[in-house]
C-alpha positions as CSV (number, residue, x, y, z in Angstrom):
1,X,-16.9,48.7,-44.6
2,X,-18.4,52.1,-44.8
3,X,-17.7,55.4,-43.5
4,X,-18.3,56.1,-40.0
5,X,-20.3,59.4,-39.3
6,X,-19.6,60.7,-36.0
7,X,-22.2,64.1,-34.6
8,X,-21.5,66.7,-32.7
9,X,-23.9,68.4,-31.2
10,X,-24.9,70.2,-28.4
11,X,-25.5,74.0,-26.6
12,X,-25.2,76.7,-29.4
13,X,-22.0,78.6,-29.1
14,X,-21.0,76.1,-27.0
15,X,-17.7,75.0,-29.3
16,X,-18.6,72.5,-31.6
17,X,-17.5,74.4,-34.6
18,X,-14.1,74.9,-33.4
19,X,-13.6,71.1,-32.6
20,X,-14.9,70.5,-36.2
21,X,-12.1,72.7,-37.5
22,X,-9.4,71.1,-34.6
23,X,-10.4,67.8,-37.0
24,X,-10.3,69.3,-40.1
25,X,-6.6,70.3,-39.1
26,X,-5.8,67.4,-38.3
27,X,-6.8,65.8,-41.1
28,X,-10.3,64.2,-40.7
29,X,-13.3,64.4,-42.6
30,X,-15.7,67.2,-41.7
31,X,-18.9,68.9,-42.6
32,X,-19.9,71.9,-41.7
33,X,-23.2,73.2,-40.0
34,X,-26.6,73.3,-41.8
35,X,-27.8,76.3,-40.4
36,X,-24.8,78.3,-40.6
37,X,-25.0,77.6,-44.5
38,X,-28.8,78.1,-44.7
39,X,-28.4,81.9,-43.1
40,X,-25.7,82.5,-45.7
41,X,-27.6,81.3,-48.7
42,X,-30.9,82.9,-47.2
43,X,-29.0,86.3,-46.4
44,X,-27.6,86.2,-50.1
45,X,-31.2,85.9,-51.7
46,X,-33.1,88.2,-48.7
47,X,-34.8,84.7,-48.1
48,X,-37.3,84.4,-44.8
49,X,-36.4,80.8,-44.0
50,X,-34.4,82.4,-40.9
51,X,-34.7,80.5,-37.1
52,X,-35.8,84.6,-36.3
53,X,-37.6,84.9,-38.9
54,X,-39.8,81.4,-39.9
55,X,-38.1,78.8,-37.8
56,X,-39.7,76.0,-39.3
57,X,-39.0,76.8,-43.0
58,X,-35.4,77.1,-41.6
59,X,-35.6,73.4,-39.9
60,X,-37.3,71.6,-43.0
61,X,-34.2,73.6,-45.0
62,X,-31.8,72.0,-42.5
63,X,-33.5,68.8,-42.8
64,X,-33.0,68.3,-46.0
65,X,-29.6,69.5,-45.9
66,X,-28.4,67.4,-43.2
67,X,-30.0,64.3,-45.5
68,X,-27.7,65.8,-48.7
69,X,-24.9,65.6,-46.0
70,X,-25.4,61.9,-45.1
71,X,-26.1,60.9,-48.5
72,X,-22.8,62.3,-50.3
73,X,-20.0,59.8,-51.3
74,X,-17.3,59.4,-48.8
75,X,-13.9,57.6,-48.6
76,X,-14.7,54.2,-47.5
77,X,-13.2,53.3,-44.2
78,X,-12.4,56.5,-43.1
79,X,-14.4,58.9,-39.9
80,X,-16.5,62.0,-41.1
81,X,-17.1,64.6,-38.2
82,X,-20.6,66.1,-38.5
83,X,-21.1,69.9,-37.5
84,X,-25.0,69.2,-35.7
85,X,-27.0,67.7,-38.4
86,X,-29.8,65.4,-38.7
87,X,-31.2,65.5,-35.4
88,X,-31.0,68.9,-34.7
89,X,-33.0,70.4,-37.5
90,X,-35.4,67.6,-36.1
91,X,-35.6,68.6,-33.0
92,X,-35.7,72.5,-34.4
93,X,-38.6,71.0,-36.4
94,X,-40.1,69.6,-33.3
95,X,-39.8,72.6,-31.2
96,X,-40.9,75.2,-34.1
97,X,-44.4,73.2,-34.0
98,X,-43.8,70.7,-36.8
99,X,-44.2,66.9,-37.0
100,X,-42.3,65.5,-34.0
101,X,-38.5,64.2,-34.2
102,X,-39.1,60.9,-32.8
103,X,-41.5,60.5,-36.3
104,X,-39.5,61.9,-38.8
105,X,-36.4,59.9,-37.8
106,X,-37.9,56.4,-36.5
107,X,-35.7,54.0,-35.6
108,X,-32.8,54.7,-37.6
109,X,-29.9,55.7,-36.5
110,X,-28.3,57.8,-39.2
111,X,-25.2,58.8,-37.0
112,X,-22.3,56.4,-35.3
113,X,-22.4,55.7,-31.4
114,X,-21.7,58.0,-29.8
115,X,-23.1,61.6,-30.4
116,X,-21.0,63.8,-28.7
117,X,-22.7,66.7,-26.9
118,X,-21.2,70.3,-26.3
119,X,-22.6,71.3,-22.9
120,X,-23.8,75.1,-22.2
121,X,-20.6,77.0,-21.3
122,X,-21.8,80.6,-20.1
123,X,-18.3,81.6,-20.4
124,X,-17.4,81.4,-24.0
125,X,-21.5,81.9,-25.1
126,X,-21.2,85.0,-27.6
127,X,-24.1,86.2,-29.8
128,X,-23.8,87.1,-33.0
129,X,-25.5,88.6,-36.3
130,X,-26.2,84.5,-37.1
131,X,-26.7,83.5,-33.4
132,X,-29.7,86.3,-32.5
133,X,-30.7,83.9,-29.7
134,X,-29.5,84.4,-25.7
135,X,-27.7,82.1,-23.6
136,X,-31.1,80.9,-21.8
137,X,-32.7,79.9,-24.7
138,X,-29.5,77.8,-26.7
139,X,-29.2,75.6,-22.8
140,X,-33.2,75.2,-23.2
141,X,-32.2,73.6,-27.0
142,X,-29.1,71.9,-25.2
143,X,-31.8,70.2,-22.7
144,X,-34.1,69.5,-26.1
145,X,-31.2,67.5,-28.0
146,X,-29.8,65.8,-25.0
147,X,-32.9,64.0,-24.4
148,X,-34.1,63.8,-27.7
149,X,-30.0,62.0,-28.7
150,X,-31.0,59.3,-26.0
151,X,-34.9,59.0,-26.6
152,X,-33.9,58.3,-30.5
153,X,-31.3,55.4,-28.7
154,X,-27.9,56.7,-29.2
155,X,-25.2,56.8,-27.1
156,X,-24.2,59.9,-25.6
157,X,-21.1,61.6,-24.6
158,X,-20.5,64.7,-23.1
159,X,-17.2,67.1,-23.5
160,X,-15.7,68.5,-20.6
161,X,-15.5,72.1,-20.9
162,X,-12.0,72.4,-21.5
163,X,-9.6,74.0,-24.3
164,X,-9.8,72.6,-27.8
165,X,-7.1,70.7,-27.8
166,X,-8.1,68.5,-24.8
167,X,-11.4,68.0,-26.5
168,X,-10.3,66.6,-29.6
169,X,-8.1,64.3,-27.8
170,X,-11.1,63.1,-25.6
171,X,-13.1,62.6,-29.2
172,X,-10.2,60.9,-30.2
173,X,-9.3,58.4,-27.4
174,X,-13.1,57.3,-27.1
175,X,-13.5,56.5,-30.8
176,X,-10.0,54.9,-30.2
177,X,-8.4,56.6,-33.5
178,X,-4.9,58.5,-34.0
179,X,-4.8,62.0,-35.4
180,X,-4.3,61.1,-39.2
């Protein structure tokens, strides 16, 4: 049996990243976010492939990332917790004017039924010096993955807007696992 890779995606600053460290805690398997790692290496090198700066240099970057990310060895049998991934840089792709996401990911589905998707929260939505973008445009790329998660035939589920702690156990209980 292989490993099962579980997304999370969803509305940017919408709490994904502090469910994927909720499961790190608690012992899961996690991998971070592309693009949070692109805009460090890129700021490092005074690189342009920046969503602000060349949006679709950034998305083929995250592409190939989020590929690196799905190829690496896992422990077999065990649940790995994806930080957005493959179909987001698609869909950034997509949006940024490049080759549509529904062509570069076919019929595959790379990711484990189902995606789970972090809904726009106005409440906890904070900018920041990696997040230029306003709250308008990251429910307009909420709307774009949402329908792009069910057009590409997965699954979808989406988290209440409630603490951590509740999330993580709604993750839990659907996938029908035990914190390990």
């Amino acid at each position: 049996m292989r490993s099962k890779k579980i997304l999370i995606t969803g509305c940017s600053s919408g709490g994904k990243t502090s469910l994927i460290d909720a499961l790190d805690r608690r012992g899961f398997q996690t991998v971070p976010e592309p693009g949070r790692r692109i805009i460090a290496e890129e700021r490092a090198i005074h690189g342009t492939a920046l969503p602000w700066i060349d949006p679709a240099a950034f998305a083929q970057r995250a592409i190939q990332m989020a590929l690196d990310d799905l190829a690496s060895p896992a422990d077999v049998n065990c649940v790995i917790f994806f930080d957005r991934g493959l179909i987001d840089a698609a869909v950034a792709l997509d949006f940024a004017g490049g080759a549509s996401y529904s062509a570069l990911l076919g019929r595959e589905l790379h990711y484990a039924n189902p995606v789970f998707l972090v809904p726009p929260w106005p409440e906890i939505y904070e900018q920041d010096e990696d997040r230029q973008h306003g709250f308008t445009a990251a429910a307009a790329e909420y709307a774009r993955l949402a329908e792009a998660v069910s057009t590409l035939g997965y699954d979808t589920c989406i988290l209440p807007k409630v603490p951590v702690h509740d999330r993580v156990a709604a993750i839990l209980a659907r996938l029908g696992l035990q914190e390990t």
